[in-house]
TIBA-688972 format. One line per 3 residues: number of its first residue (from 1); their letters; for each residue x, y, z of C-alpha. Coordinates in steps of 0.1 Angstrom, whole numbers. Last residue first. Layout:
<marpas>
NUM> a> X,Y,Z ~ ...
</marpas>
This chain:
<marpas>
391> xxx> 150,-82,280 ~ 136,-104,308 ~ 139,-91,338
388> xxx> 167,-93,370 ~ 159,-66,396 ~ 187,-48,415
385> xxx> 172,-38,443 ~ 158,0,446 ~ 175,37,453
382> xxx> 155,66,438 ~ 169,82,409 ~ 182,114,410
379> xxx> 178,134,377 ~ 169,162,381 ~ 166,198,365
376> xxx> 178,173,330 ~ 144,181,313 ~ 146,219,311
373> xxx> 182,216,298 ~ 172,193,278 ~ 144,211,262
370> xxx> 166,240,257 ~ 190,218,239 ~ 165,210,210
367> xxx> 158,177,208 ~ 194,164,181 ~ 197,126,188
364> xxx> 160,129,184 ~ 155,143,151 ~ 186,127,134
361> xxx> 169,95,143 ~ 134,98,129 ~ 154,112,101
358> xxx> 172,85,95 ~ 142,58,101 ~ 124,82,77
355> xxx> 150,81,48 ~ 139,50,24 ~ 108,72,16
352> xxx> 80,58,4 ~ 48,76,-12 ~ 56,81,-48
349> xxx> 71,47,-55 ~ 37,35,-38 ~ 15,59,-63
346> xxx> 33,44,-92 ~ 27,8,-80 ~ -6,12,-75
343> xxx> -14,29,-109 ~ 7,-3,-124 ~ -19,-29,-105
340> xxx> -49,-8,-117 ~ -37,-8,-151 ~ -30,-43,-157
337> xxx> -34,-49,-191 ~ -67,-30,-194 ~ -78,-51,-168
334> xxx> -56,-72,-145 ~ -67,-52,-114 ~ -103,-49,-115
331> xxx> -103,-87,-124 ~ -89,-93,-89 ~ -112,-74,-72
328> xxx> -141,-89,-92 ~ -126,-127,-83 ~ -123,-120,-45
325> xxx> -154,-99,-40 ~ -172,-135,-25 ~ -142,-139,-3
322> xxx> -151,-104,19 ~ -145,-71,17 ~ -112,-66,-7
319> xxx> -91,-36,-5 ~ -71,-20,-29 ~ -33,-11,-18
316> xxx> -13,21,-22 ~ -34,43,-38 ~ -32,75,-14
313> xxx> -67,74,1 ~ -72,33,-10 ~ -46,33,18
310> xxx> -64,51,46 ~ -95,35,43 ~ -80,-3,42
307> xxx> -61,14,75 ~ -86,33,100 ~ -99,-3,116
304> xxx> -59,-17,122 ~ -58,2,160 ~ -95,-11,168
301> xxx> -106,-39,151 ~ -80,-61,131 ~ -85,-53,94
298> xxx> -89,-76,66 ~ -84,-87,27 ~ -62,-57,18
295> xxx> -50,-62,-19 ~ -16,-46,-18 ~ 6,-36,-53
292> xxx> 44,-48,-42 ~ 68,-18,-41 ~ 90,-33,-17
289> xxx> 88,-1,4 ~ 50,-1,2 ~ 47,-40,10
286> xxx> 70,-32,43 ~ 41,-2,50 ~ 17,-27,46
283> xxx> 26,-50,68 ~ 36,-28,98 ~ 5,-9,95
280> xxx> -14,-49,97 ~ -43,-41,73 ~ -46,-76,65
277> xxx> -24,-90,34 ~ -27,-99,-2 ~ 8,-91,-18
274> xxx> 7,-91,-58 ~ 34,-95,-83 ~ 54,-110,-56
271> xxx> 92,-110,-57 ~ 93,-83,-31 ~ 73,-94,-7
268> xxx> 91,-128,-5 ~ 126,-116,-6 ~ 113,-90,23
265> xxx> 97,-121,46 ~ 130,-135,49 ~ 132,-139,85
262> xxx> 103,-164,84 ~ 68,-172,106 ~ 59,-207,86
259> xxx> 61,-208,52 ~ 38,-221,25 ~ 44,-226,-14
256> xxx> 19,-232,-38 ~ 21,-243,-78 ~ 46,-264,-64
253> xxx> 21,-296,-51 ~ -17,-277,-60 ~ -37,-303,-42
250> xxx> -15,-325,-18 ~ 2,-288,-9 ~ -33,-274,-3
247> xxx> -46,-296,22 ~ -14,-310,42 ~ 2,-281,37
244> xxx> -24,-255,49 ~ -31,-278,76 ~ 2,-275,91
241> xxx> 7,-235,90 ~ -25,-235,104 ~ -13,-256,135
238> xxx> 17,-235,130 ~ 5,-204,137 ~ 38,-182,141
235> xxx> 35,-169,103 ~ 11,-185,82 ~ 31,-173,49
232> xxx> 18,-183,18 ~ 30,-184,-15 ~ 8,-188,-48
229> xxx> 17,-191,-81 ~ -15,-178,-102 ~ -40,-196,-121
226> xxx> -65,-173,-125 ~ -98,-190,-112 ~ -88,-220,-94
223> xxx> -58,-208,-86 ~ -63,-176,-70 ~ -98,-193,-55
220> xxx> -75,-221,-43 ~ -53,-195,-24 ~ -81,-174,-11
217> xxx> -99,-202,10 ~ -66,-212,24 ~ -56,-178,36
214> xxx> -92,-176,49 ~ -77,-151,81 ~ -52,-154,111
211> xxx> -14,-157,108 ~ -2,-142,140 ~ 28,-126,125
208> xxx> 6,-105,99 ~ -19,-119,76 ~ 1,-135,47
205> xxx> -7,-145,10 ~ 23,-138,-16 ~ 11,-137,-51
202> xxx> 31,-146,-86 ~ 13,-139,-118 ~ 3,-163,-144
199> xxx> 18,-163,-176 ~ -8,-178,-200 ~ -31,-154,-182
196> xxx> -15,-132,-202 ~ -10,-96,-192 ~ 2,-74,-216
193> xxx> 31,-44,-209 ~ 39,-68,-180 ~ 45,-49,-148
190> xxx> 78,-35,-136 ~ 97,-50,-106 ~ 114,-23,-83
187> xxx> 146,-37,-79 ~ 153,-44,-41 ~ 171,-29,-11
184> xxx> 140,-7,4 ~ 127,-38,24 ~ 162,-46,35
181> xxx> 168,-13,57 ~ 139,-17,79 ~ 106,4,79
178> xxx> 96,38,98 ~ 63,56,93 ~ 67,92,87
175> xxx> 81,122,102 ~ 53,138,113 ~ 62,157,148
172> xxx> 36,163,179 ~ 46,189,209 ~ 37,216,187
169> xxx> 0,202,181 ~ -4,202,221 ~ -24,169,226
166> xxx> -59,170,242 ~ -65,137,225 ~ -81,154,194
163> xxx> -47,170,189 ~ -31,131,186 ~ -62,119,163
160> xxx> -52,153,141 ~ -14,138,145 ~ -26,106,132
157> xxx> -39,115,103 ~ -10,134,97 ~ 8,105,94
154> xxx> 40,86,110 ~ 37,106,141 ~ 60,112,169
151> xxx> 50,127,201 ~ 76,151,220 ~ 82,157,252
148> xxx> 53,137,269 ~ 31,149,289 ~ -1,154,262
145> xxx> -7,117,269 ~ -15,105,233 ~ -5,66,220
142> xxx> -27,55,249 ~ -57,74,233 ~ -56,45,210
139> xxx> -47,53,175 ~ -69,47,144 ~ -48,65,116
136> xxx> -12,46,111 ~ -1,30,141 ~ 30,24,155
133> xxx> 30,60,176 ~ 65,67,186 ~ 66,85,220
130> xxx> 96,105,234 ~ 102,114,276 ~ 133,134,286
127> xxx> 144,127,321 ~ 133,142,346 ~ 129,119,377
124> xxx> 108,136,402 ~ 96,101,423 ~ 61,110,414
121> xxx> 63,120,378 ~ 90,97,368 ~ 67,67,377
118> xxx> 36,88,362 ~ 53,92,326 ~ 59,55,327
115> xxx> 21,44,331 ~ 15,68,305 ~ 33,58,279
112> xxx> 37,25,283 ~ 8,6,270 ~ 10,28,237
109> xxx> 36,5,227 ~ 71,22,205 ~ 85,43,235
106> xxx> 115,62,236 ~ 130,74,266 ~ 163,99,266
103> xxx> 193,104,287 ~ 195,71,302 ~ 212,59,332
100> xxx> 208,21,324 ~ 212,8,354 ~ 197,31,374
97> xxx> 165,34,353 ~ 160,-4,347 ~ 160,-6,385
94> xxx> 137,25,387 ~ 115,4,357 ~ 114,-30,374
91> xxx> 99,-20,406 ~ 73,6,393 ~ 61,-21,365
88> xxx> 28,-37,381 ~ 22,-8,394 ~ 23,15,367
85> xxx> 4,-7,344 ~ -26,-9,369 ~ -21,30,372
82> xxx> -21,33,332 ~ -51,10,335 ~ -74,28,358
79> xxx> -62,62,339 ~ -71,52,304 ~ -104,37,310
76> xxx> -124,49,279 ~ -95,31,255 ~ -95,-2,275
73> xxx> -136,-10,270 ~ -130,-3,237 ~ -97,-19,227
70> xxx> -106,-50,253 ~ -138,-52,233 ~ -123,-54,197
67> xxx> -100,-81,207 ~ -133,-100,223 ~ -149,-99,186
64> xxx> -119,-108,168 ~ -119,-140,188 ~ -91,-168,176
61> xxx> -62,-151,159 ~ -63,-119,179 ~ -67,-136,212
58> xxx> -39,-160,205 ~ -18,-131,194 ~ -20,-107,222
55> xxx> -20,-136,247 ~ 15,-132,251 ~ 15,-97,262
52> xxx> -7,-106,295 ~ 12,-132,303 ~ 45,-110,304
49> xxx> 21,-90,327 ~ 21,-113,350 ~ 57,-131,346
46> xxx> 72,-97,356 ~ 59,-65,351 ~ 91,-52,334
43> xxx> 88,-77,312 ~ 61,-60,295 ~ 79,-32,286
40> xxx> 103,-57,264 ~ 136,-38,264 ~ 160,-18,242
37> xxx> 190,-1,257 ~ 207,21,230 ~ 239,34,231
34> xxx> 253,66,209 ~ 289,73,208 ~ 295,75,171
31> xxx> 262,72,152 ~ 257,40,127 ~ 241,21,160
28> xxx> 209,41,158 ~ 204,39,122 ~ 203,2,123
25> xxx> 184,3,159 ~ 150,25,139 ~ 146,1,122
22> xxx> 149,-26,144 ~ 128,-9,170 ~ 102,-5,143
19> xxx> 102,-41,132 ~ 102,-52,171 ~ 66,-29,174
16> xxx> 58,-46,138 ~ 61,-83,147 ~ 25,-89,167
13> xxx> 22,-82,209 ~ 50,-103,220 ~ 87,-86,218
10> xxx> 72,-50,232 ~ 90,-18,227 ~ 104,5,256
7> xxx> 139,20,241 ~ 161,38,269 ~ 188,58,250
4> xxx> 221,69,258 ~ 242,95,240 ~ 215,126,232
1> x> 234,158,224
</marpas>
């Protein structure tokens, strides 16, 4: 059985790869004997590549346009950067590796799937290799390098992309999209019988932990035109975060509330009537488990592009183009007393499943022993400096 595990996430690069670790860490540390090492695969390249992670979110939030070109021009050169990767890491990693002595690697970023498979490649380190894909539909190639042990999936969609990839279809298991504990631990709110908009609705307003998008713009058309209490949640942007007070707060005073990035975002979700959100997988899937109906007001190019798509498919969220389909969408949903917004809610307490972290688990504490035993021919590690990194 599987004691000691090496998890590669990434503490920089949005909230949700840290959200999966997390929930996939409370199940981890319920099992006797079982130790996890978690690290940030972008320390491992040292203050460079730490660089590099960091300006995931200012890139994202300021140039959609050059975020969708280093997701294109990235995805058709796989092997140039999985080599840049796997240099700039090499070092790090074998130091990492004798430390930590693991008996299992987990991935949860695409950047280090490949890159990591050739260091244990070419110094003949076998050691069981697992990646979880964090995306929902439109995966990069990264997410597929057919060497890996097993690829996990949180949708079929996903797998098909995965086989597409040149992926064995046995080497690739669905077993959902994993979410934390506390988004499952609430009372599942029931909509009004008959709306009123004497009694306006409650709406939570975020995009992500980057805080991009006309959060501003939205919240006075909410109240403007339907009179709704409004939260929003700006997440690490503070400069937005500021403006949004000074503008809105002087206007509305406690008809809207704004937050900053906050460890509470589950309270939030979950006492919202309605969540309007960007196509974050993360996001979304947290929205699902609170069973808050989603209005999806955006999709980050490239890995987020698939999503919108993918959750009108199984009525989980509705999706909203652009500002001037703001006040249709919303009338779509409060008519006929709601309908829409209960037919959400019905197909999200259909969908989730509290149990995928566990099972996620179970599944790899318990790799079938054959592919251990194939896995474990070698395990010598070859002898580097100790190497401090930021974990």
């Amino acid at each position: 059985m599987i004691k000691n595990i090496l998890i590669i996430s990434s503490n920089y690069t949005g909230h949700g790869h840290k959200s999966i670790t997390e929930s996939l860490s409370e199940k981890f540390d319920i099992v006797p004997d079982v130790k996890i090492h978690v690290v940030d695969g972008f320390s491992l390249g040292g203050s460079t590549l730490l660089k590099v992670g960091k300006m995931y979110g200012p890139i994202t939030r300021n140039s959609e346009h050059l975020w969708k070109i280093i997701w294109d021009y990235t995805s058709v050169k796989m092997t140039f950067v999985n080599h840049l990767v796997e240099l700039k890491i090499r070092t790090r990693f074998l130091a990492l590796l004798d430390q930590v002595k693991p008996d299992l690697i987990l991935t949860v970023h695409p950047n280090f799937n490949g890159s990591i498979i050739n260091i244990l490649e070419k110094n003949n380190i076998h050691i069981p290799f697992v990646t979880l894909i964090a995306d929902l539909i439109s995966i990069t190639p990264f997410w597929a390098d057919p060497r890996a042990d097993y690829i996990i999936s949180p949708t079929e969609e996903a797998k098909e992309k995965c086989i597409e990839f040149g992926v064995p279809a046995e080497k690739i298991k669905v077993l959902g999209f994993p979410v934390r504990s506390r988004f499952y631990n609430h009372t599942s709110k029931n909509m009004p019988e008959h709306y009123t908009p004497g009694k306006p609705l409650n709406c939570l307003i975020m995009s992500g932990g980057e805080g991009v998008g006309n959060m501003g713009k939205m919240a006075k058309t909410l109240i403007d035109n339907f009179g709704f209490n409004i939260t929003i949640v700006a997440g690490r942007n503070e400069k937005l975060q500021a403006h949004l007070k000074k503008t809105l707060g002087k206007k509305y005073g406690d008809k809207v509330k704004i937050y900053g990035f906050t460890q509470n975002i589950q309270d939030l979700i979950a006492n919202s009537d309605i969540a309007f959100i960007r196509s974050s997988p993360n996001v979304m899937m947290e929205a699902v488990s609170c069973n808050t109906p989603i209005v999806i007001t955006g999709a980050l190019p490239g890995q987020e592009a698939g999503n919108p798509r993918f959750a009108e498919k199984y009525h989980l969220a509705i999706t909203c183009g652009s500002m001037s389909d703001l006040i249709p969408t919303i009338n779509e949903l409060l008519d006929n007393n709601v309908a829409m917004l209960k037919e959400i809610k019905k197909s999200q307490q259909e969908y989730v499943d509290p149990l995928i972290p566990e099972n996620i688990v179970k599944f790899i504490l318990n790799i079938p022993s054959e592919d251990l035993q194939t896995a474990s021919v070698s395990r010598e590690i070859p002898a580097v400096n100790k190497i401090n990194y930021e974990s």
